[in-house]
SETORRO-322799 format. One record per atom (N, C-alpha, C, O): residue in one letter; x, y, z. Coordinates in steps of 0.1 Angstrom, whole numbers, padded with zeros to 4 digits, always signed. Layout:
aXYZ/...
//
This chain:
x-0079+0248+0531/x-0082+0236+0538/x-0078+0239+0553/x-0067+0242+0555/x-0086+0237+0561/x-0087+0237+0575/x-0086+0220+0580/x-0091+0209+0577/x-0078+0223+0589/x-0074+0214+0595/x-0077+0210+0612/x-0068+0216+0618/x-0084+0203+0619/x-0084+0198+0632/x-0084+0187+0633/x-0093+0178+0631/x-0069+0188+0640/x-0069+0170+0646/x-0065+0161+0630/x-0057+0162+0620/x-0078+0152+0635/x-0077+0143+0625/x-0092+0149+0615/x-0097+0142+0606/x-0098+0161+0617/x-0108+0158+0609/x-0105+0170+0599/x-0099+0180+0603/x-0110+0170+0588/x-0108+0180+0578/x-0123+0183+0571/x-0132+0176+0567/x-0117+0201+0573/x-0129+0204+0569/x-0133+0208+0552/x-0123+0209+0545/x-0143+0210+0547/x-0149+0213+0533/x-0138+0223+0526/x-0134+0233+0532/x-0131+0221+0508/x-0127+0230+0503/x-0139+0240+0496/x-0148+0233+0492/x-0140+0248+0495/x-0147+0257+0485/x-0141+0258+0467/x-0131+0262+0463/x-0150+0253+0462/x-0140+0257+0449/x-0149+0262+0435/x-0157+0256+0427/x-0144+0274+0437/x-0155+0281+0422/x-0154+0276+0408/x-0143+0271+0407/x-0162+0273+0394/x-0156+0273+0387/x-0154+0285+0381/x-0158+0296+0385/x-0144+0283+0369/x-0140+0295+0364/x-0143+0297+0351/x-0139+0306+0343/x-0152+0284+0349/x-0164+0283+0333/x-0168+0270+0332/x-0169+0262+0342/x-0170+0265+0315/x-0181+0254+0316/x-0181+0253+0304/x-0182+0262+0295/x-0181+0234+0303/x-0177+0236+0289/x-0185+0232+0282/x-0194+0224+0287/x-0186+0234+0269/x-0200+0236+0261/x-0197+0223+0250/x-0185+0222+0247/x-0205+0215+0245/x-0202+0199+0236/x-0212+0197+0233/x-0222+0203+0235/x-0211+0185+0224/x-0221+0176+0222/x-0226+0165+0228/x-0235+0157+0224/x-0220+0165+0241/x-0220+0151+0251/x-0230+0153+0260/x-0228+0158+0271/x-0243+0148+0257/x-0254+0152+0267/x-0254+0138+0279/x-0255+0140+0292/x-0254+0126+0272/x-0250+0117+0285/x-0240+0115+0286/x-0231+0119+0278/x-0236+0104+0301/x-0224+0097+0302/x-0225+0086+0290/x-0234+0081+0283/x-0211+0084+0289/x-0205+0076+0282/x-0192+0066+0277/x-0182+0073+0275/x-0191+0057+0275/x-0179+0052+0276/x-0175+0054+0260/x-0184+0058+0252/x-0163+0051+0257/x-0158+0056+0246/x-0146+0065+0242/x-0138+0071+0250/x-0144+0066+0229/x-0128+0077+0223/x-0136+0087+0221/x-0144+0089+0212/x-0131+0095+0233/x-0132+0111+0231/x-0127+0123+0222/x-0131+0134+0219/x-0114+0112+0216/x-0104+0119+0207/x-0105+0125+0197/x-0095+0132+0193/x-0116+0123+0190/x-0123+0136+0178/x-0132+0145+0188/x-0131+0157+0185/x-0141+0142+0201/x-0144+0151+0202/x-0138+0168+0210/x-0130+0171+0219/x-0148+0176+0199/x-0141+0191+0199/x-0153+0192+0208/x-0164+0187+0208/x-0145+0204+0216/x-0154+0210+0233/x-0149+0227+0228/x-0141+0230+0220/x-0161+0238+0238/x-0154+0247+0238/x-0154+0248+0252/x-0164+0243+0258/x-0145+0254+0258/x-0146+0259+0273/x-0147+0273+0270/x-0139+0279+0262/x-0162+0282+0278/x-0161+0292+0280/x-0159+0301+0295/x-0166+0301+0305/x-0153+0306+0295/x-0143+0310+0309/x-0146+0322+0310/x-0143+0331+0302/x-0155+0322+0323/x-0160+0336+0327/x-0153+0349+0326/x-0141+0349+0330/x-0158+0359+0320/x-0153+0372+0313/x-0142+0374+0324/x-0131+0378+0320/x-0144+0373+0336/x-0133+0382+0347/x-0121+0374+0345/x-0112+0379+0351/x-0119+0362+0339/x-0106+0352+0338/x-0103+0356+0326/x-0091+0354+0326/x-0109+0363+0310/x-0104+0362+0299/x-0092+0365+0300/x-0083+0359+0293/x-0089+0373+0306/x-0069+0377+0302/x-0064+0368+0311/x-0056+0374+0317/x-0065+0357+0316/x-0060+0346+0323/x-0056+0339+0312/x-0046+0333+0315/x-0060+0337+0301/x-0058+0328+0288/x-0046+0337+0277/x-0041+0333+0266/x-0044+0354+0285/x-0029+0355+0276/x-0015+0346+0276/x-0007+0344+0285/x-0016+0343+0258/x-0001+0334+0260/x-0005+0319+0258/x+0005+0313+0255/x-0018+0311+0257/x-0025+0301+0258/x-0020+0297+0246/x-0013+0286+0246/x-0021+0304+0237/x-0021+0302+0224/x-0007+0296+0217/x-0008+0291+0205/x+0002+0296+0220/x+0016+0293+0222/x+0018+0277+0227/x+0028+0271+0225/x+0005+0271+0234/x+0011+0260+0236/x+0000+0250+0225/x-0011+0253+0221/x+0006+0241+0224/x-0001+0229+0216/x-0015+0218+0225/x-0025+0213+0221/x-0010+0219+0235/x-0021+0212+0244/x-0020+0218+0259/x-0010+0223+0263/x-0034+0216+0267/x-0036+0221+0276/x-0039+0211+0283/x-0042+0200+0278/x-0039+0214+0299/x-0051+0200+0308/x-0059+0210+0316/x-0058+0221+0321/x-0071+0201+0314/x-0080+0205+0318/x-0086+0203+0331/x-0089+0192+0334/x-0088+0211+0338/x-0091+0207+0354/x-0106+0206+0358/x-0111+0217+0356/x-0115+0198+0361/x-0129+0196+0361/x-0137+0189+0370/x-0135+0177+0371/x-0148+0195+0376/x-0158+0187+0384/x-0164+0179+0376/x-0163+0183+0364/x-0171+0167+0378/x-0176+0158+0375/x-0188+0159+0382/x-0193+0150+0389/x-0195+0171+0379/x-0205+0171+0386/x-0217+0164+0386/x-0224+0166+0396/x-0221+0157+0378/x-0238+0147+0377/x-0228+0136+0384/x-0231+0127+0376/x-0218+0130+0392/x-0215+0119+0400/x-0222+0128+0413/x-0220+0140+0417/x-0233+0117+0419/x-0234+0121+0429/x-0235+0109+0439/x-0245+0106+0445/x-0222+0101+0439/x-0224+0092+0454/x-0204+0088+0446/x-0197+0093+0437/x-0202+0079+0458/x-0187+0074+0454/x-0188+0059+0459/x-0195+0053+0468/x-0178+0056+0450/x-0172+0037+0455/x-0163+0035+0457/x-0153+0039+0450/x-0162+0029+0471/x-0147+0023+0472/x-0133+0019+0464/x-0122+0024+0463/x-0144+0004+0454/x-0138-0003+0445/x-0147-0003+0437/x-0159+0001+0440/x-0142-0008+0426/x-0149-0006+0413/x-0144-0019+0403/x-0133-0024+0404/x-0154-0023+0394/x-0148-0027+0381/x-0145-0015+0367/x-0155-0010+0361/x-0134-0013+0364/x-0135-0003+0353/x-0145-0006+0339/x-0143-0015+0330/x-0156+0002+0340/x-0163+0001+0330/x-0171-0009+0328/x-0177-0011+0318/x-0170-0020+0345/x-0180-0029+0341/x-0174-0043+0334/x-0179-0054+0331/x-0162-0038+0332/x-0155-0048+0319/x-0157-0062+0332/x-0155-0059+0344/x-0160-0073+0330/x-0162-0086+0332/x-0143-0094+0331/x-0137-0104+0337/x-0139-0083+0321/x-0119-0090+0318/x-0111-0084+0323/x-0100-0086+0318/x-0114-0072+0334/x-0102-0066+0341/x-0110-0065+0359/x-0122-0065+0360/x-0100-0064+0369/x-0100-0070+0379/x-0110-0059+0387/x-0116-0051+0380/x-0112-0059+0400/x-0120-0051+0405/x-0108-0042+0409/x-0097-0046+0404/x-0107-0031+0415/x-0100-0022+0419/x-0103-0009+0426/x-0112-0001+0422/x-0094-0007+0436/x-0098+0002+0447/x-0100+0019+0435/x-0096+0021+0424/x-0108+0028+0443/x-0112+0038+0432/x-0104+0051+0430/x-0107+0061+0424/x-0094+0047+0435/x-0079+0056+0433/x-0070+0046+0426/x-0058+0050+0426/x-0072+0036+0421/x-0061+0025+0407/x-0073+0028+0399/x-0079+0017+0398/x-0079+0035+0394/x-0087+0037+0384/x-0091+0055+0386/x-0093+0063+0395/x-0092+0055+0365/x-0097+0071+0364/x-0113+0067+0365/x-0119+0073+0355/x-0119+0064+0369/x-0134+0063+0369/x-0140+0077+0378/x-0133+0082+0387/x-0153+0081+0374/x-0159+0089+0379/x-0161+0090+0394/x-0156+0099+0400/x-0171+0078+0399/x-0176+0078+0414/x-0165+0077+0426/x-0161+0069+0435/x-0162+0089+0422/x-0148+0094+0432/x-0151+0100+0445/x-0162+0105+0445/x-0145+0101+0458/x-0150+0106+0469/x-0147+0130+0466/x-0148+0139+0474/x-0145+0129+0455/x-0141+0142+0451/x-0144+0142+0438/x-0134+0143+0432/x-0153+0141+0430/x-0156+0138+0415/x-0143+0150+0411/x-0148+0161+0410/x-0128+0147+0410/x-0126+0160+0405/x-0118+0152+0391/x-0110+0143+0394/x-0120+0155+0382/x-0114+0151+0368/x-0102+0156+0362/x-0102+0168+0365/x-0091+0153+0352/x-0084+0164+0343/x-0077+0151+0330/x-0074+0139+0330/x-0077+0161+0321/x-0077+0160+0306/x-0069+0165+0305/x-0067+0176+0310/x-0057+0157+0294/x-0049+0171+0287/x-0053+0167+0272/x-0052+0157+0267/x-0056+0178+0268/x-0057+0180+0253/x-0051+0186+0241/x-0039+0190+0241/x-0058+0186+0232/x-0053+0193+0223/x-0056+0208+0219/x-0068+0208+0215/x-0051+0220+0220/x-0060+0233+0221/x-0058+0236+0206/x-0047+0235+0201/x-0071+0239+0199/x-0078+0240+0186/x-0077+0256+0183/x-0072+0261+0173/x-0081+0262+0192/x-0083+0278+0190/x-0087+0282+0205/x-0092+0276+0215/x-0083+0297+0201/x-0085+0306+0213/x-0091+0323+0210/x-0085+0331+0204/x-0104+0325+0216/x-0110+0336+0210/x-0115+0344+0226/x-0125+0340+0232/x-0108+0354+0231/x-0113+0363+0239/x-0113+0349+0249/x-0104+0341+0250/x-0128+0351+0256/x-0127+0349+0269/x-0131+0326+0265/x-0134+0320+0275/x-0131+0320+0254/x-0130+0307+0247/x-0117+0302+0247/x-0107+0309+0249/x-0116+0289+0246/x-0111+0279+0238/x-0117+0269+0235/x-0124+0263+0243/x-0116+0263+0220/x-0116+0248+0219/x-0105+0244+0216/x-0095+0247+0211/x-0111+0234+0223/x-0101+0216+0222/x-0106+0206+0223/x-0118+0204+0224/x-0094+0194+0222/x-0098+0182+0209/x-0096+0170+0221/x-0085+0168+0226/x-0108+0163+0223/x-0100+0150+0231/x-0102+0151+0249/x-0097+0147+0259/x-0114+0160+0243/x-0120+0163+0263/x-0131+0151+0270/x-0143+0152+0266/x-0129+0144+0275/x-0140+0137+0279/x-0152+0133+0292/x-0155+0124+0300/x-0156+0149+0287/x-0167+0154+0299/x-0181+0157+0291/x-0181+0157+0279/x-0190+0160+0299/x-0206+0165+0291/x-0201+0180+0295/x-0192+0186+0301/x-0211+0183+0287/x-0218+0198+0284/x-0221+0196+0294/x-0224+0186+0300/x-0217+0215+0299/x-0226+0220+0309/x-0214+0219+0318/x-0211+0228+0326/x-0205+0206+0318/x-0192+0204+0331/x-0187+0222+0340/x-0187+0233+0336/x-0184+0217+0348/x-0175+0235+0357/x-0164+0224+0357/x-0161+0213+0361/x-0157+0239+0347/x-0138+0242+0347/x-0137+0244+0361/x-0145+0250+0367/x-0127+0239+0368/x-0120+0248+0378/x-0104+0254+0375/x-0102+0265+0379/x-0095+0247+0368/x-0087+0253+0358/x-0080+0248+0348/x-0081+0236+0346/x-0071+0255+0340/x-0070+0252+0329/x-0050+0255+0330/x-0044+0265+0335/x-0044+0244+0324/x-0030+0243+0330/x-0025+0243+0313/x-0032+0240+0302/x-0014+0246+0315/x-0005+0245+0302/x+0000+0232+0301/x+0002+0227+0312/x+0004+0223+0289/x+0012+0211+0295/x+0026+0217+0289/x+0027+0225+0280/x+0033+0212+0296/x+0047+0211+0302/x+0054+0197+0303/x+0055+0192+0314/x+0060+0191+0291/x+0058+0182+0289/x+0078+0179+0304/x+0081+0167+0308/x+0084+0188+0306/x+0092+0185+0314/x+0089+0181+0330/x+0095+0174+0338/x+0074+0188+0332/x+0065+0180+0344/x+0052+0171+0343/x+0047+0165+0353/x+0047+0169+0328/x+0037+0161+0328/x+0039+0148+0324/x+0032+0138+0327/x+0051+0151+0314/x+0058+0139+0302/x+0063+0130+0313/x+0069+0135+0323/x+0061+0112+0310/x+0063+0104+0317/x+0072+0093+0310/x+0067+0086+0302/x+0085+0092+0312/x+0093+0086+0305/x+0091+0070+0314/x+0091+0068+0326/x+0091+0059+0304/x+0087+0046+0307/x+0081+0042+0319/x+0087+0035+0328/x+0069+0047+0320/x+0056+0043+0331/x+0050+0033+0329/x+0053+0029+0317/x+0044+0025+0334/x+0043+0015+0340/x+0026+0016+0343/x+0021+0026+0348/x+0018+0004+0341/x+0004+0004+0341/x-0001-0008+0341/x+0008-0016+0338/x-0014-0014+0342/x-0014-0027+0352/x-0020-0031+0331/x-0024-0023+0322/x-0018-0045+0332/x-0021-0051+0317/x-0036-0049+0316/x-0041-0050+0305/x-0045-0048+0328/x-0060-0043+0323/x-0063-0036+0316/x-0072-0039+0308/x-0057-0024+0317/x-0062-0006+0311/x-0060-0011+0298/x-0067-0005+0289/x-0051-0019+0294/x-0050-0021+0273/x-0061-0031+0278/x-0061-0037+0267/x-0073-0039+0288/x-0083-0042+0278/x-0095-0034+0279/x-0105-0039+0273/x-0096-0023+0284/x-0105-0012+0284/x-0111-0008+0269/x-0105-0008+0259/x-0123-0006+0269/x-0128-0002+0249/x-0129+0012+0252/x-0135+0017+0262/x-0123+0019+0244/x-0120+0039+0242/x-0127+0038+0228/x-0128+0048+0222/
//
């Protein structure tokens, strides 16, 4: 990232695969049975030695079919939780559609994985793929606004 002044210019960011599902549209809903595979371009396969060793992964991802952003938003439209600016919500129409998941890792084959509990379409670009770590991810008594429990998953 380049920097002048006050203005900032464009990141570049490759993916480093793409994940293959059953999720052809958007959707609201429990992702948590669905099984994804990420296939991760051959030149990254030995990037996934050791993968196998952890129980869940997060998943790092463009949201690529978002093509505009909102300020504020209602979450999901819901009519019973409040409007809110688009950084107090995981919603898509982000000024960076950039997404992450942590899931459950199912298996690992060469330059694959699946996992359990991804909630993107087919076709998505990985940009990467993190171990969880539950000593930096794990959130001991967090705090969340009483809307998100009326959200439908």
């Amino acid at each position: 990232l380049l920097r002048e002044g006050n203005d900032m210019k464009e990141i570049t960011l490759k993916p480093i695969g793409f994940v293959r599902n059953n999720v052809k549209q958007p959707r609201f809903g429990n992702f948590a049975d669905e099984v994804s595979e990420i296939v991760v371009d051959e030149k990254f396969a030995e990037a996934l030695k050791g993968i196998d060793d952890y129980s869940h992964v997060i998943i790092v991802y463009w949201m690529d079919k978002v093509k505009d952003y909102v300020i504020q938003h209602r979450p999901q439209g819901n009519p019973n939780v409040p409007i809110v600016g688009i950084f107090a919500c995981r919603c898509p129409k982000r000024p960076n559609p950039i997404a992450i998941s942590t899931v459950k890792l199912v298996a690992h084959e060469g330059n694959k994985i699946k996992v359990k509990g991804l909630d993107t379409l087919d076709g998505t670009p990985v940009i990467d793929i993190k171990p969880y770590w539950p000593q930096y991810d794990k959130v001991e008594g967090g705090k969340i606004p009483d809307w998100v429990n009326k959200l439908e998953f």
